[in-house]
C-alpha positions in Angstrom: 4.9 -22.2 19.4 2.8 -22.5 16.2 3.3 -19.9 13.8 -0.3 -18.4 13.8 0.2 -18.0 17.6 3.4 -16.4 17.1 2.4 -14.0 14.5 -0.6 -13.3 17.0 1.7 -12.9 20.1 3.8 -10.1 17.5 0.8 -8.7 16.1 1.3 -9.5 13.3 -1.8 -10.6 12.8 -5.0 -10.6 14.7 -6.6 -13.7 16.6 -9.8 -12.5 14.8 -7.5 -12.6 11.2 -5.9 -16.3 12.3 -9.1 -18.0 13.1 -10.3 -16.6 9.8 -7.6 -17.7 7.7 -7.6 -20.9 10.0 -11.5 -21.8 8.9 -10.1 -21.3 5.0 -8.0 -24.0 5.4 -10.2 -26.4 6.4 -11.9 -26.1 3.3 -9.0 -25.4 1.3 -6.1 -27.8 2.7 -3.2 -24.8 1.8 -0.6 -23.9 4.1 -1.8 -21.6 7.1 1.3 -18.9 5.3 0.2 -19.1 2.0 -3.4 -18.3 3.0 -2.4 -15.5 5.4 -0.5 -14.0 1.8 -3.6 -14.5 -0.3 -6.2 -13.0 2.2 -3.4 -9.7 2.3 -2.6 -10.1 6.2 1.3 -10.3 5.3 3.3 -9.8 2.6 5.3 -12.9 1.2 8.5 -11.3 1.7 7.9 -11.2 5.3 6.8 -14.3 5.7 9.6 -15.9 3.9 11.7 -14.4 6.7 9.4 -15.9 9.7 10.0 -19.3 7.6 13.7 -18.6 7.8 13.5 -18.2 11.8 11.4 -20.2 12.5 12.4 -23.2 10.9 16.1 -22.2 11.2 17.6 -22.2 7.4 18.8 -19.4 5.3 16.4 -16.6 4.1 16.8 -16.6 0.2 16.9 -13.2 -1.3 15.9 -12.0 -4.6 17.6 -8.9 -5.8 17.2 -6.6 -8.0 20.7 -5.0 -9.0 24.7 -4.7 -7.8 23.8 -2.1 -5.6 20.8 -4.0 -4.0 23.7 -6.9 -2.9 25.5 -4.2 -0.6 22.3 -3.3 1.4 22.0 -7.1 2.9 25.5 -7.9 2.9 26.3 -4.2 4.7 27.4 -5.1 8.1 27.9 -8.9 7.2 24.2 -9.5 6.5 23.1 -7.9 9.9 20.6 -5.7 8.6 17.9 -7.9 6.7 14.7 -6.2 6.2 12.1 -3.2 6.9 8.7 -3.7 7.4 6.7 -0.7 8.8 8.7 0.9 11.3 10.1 -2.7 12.1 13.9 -3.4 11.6 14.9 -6.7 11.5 18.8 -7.1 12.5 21.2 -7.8 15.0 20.5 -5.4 18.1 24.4 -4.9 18.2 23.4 -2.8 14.4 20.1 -1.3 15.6 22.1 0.5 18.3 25.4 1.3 16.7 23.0 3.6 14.2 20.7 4.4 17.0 17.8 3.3 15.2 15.3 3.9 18.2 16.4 7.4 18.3 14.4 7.6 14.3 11.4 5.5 15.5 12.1 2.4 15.1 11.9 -1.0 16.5 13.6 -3.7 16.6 12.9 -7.3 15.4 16.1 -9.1 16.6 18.3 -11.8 14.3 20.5 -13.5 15.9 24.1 -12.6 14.6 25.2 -15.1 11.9 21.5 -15.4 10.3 22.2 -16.9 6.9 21.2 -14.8 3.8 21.0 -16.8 0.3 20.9 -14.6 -2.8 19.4 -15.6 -5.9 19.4 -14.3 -9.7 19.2 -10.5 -10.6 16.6 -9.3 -12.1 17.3 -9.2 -16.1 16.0 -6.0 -17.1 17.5 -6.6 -21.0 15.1 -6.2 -23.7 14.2 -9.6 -24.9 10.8 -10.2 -25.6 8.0 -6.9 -24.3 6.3 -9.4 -21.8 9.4 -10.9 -20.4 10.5 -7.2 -19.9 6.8 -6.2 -18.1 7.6 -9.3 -16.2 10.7 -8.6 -15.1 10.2 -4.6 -14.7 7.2 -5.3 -12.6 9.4 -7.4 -10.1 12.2 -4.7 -10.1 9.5 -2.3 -9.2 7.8 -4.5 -6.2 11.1 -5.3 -4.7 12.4 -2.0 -5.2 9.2 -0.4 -3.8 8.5 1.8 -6.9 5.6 3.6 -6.5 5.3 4.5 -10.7 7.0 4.1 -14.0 7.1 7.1 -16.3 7.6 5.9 -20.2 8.6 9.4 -21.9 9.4 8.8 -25.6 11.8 11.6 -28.0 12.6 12.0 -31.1 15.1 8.8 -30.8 15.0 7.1 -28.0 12.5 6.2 -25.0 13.5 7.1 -21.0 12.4 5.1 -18.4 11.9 7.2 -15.2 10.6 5.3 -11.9 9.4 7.0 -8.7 10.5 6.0 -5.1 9.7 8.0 -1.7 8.1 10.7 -3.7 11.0 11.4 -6.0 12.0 10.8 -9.7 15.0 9.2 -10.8 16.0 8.1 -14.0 16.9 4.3 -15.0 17.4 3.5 -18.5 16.4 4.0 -22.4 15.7 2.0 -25.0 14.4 2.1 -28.8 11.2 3.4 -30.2 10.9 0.1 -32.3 10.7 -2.1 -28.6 8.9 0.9 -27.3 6.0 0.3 -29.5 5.7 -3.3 -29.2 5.6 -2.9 -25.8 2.7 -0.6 -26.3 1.0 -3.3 -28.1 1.7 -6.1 -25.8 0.5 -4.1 -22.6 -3.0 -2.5 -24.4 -3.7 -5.8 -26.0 -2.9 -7.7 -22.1 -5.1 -4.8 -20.7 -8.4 -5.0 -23.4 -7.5 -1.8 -24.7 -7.3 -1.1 -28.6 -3.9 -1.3 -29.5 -4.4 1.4 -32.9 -5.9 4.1 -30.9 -2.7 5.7 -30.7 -3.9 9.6 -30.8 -6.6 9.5 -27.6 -6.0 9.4 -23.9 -6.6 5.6 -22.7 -6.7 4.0 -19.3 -6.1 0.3 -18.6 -5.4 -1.9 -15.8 -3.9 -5.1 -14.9 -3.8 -7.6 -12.9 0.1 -9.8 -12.6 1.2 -12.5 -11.0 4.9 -12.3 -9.7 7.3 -14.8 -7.8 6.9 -11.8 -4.9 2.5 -11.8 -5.4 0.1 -10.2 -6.9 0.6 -7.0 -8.1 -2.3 -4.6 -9.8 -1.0 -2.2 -12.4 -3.2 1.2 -13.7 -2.0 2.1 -16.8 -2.2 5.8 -18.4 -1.5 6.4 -22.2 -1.7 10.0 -22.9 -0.5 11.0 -26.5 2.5 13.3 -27.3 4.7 15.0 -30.3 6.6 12.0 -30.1 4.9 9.4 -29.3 2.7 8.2 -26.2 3.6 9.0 -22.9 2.6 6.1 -20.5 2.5 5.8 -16.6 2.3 2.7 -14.7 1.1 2.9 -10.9 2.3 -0.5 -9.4 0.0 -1.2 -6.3 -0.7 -4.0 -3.9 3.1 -4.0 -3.6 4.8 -6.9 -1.6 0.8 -8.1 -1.0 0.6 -7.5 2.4 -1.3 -4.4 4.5 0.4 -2.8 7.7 -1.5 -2.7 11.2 -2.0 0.4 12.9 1.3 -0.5 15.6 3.4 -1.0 12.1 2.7 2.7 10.6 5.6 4.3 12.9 2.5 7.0 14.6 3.8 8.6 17.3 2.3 6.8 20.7 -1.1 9.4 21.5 -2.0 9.0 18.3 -1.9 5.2 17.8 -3.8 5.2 20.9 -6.4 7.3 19.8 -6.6 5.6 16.2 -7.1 1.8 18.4 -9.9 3.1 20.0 -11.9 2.8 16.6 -13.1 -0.3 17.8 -15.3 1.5 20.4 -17.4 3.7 17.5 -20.6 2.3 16.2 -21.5 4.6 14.1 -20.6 8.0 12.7 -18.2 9.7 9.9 -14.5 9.1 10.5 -12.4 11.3 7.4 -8.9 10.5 6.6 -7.8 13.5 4.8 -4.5 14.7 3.2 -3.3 16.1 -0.5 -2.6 12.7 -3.3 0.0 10.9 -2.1 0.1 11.5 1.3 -0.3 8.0 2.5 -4.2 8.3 3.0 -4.7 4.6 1.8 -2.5 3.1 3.9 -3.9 4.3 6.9 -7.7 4.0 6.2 -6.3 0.0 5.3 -4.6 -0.2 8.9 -8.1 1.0 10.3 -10.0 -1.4 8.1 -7.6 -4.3 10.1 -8.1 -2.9 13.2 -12.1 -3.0 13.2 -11.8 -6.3 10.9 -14.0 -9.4 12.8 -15.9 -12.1 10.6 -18.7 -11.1 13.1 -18.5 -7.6 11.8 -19.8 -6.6 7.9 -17.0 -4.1 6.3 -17.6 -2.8 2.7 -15.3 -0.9 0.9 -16.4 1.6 -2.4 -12.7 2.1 -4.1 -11.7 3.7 -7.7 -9.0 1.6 -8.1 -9.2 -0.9 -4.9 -5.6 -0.1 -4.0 -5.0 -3.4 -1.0 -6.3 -6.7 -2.1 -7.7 -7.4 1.2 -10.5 -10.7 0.3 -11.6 -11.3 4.2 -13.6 -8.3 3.7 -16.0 -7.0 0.7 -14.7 -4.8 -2.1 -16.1 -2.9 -4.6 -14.4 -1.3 -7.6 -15.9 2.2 -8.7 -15.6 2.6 -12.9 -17.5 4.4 -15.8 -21.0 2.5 -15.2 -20.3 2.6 -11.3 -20.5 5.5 -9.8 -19.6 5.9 -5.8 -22.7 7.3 -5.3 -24.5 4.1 -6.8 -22.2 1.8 -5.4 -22.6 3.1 -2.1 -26.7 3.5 -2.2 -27.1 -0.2 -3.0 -24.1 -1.6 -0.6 -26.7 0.0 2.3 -29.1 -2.6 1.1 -26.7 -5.2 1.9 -26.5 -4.6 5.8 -23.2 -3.6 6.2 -21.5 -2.5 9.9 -18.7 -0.4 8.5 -18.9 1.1 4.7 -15.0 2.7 3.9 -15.0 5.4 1.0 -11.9 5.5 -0.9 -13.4 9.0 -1.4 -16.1 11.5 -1.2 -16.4 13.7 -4.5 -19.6 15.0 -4.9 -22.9 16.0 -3.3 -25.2 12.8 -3.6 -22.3 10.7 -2.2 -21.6 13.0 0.8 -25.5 13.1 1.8 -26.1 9.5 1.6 -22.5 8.8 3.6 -24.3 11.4 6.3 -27.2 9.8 6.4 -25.8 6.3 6.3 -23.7 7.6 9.0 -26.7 8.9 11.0 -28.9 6.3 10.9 -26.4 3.1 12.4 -23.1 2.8 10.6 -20.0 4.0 10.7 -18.8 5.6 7.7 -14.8 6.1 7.0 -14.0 8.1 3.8 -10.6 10.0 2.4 -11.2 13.6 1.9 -8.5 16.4 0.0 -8.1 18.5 2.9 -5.4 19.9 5.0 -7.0 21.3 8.1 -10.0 21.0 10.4 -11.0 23.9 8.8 -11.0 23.2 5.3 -12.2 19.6 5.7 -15.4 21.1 7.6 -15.7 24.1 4.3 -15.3 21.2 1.9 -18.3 18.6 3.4 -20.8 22.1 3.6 -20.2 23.2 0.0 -20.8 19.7 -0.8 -24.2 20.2 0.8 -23.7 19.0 3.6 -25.7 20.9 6.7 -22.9 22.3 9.5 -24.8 21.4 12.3 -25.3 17.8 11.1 -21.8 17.6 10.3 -20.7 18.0 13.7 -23.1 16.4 15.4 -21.9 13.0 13.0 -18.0 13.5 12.7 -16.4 11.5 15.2 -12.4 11.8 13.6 -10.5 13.9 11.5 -7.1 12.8 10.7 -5.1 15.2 8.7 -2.1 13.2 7.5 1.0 14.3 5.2 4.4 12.2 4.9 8.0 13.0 6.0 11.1 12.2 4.9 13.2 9.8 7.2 16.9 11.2 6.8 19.2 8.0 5.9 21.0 7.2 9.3 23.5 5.0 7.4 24.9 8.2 5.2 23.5 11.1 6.9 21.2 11.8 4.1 24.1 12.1 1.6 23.1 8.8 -0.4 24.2 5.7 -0.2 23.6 1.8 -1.3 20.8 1.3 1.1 18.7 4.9 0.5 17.6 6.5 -2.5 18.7 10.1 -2.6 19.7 10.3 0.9 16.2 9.1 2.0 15.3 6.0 4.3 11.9 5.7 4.6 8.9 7.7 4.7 6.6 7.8 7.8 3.1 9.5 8.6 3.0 12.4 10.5 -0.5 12.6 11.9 -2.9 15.3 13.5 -6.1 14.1 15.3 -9.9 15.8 15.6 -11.5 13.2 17.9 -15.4 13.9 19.2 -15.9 10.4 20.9 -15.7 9.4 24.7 -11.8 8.2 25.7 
């Protein structure tokens, strides 16, 4: 079997993704994996593993610390890697830690898959874009959501946050400290002397694990500025719908998206709360190159190129960007989110008049999502009449089943994972 049918047999992929990445290479004469990387439908990581199976050689490793070379050699190597709610080991390990039992699925190894490791990942001080380099890698492979620079008197703590929590990783000098404020704001177009104003950057970095997109945030202190980096676009690659761990009635409600023409679907939920994620599983579920899908973003989180994206800034506003991307006939417009009253009237009447509309809203209930569309203007009535879904979505913690949720080598702070939990307003036919 090829590997774009087996991907496709997995789902992994979509046949409508395939045939898409499959007319790119005719043009561009890459590798069908390396396209399926660039165009966001898998990460690299994961397809380094497919490459390992399917080809039948070792699966080289890149890791990040001591600790990180007990989590693949645990059990002799027979827990390898978690995508989604995908585990891929040994069933023999699955079971013994009853993995099924937490919501899990297995992807089975056979026993005695080979794991090569290669070099740690030298966080020492050298020069401030080896470091950026190097920091940015420990973040992607370490799945570090943000990187909190918080300068004293003396020294500089690094802080990084995983899962939702805070831990603390190392400190260095105020003299490196500053050169590294240079080296990012002058990599980033912002003015490196501007040291007593708020200033936000971005950044786009290429990595030996993909493209990552970095949003900077200087804000100034009594000692010094404070910076934050949100590392997004980690490992490159965008779960499906049957990879987000829903429970089984609502992953069948969410796959019947592909039966709405038209209408307001919300995605709602406080920051953090994995909002993205999902409205980017939805965006693969309706994706067809028969079928025009604009997103208006501020930042664009997912890199995902077989569709149109649009980045909102100062001099783009959502409510411009999304009155002039209805003059470019699009099927299905996503909102990364409404904020104010023009942009909630024209995604109505967008969504009255042919297309469907998908947005992220900060609300926690049916109740408060309805409250918050009328005092942006919006008319009741019309609202109901238009809103097909409301998905109210927080995150839970997934205990460690390794340690019991006391901490060990393979969790951070007793936690495993983190997995949507979901409630579901639908107003369409089954």
């Amino acid at each position: 079997m090829k590997l774009g049918e087996f991907l496709v047999s997995n789902n992994f992929i979509s046949k409508h993704e395939l045939n898409f990445a499959l007319e790119d290479q005719k043009y561009t004469q890459k590798l069908l994996g390396e396209i399926l990387v660039e165009l966001g439908f898998l990460p690299s990581s994961l397809l380094n593993i497919f490459l390992a199976l399917y080809e039948n050689r070792s699966y080289k490793l890149l890791f990040s610390d001591a600790l990180s070379k007990n989590l693949y050699k645990f059990s002799k190597g027979e827990y390898i890697y978690k995508y989604g709610n995908l585990i891929f080991s040994t069933k023999e390990f699955f079971e013994k830690y009853s993995l099924e039992d937490k919501g899990y699925k297995l992807f089975e190894v056979k026993k005695g898959f080979k794991v090569d490791f290669q070099e740690e990942i030298n966080l020492s001080l050298t020069t401030p874009q080896t470091f950026l380099q190097n920091l940015i890698l420990f973040a992607v492979y370490n799945e570090i959501s943000d990187l909190h620079f918080e300068p004293f008197s003396n020294i500089v703590r690094l802080k990084v946050r995983k899962l939702g929590k805070i831990q603390y990783l190392l400190n260095f000098s105020k003299d490196f400290y500053k050169k590294f404020l240079i080296s990012l704001k002058s990599f980033s177009n912002l003015d490196y002397t501007k040291t007593a104003t708020p200033q936000d950057g971005r950044i786009y970095l290429k990595t030996q694990l993909g493209n990552v997109y970095l949003r900077l945030s200087f804000l100034p202190g009594i000692y010094g500025e404070n910076l934050v980096i949100r590392v997004l676009n980690k490992k490159g690659g965008i779960l499906r719908l049957n990879h987000l761990g829903l429970e089984e009635k609502y992953f069948e409600i969410l796959k019947k998206i592909k039966n709405i023409r038209h209408g307001l679907i919300l995605i709602c939920g406080s920051t953090g709360s994995g909002k993205t994620t999902t409205l980017y599983a939805l965006i693969r579920e309706l994706f067809s190159p028969e079928k025009n899908i604009i997103t208006i973003e501020e930042p664009v989180e997912y890199l995902y190129p077989a569709i149109r994206q649009i980045e909102v800034n100062e001099k783009l506003s959502f409510y411009e960007s999304l009155k002039a991307s209805l003059r470019q006939d699009p099927d299905v417009i996503v909102l990364g989110e409404i904020r104010d009253e023009n942009t909630a009237k024209t995604a109505l009447r967008a969504a009255q008049t042919g297309h469907l509309v998908i947005a992220s809203l900060h609300s926690y209930s049916l109740e408060t999502t309805i409250s918050r569309l009328v005092n942006l203007g919006l008319d009741k009535e019309e609202i109901k009449e238009v809103l097909k879904m409301v998905v109210i979505q927080e995150l839970i913690d997934i205990k460690c089943p390794f340690c019991k949720g006391k901490g060990c080598n393979i969790c951070f702070k007793g936690i495993f994972d983190k997995r949507p939990s979901l409630k579901v307003f639908k107003n369409f036919p089954a």
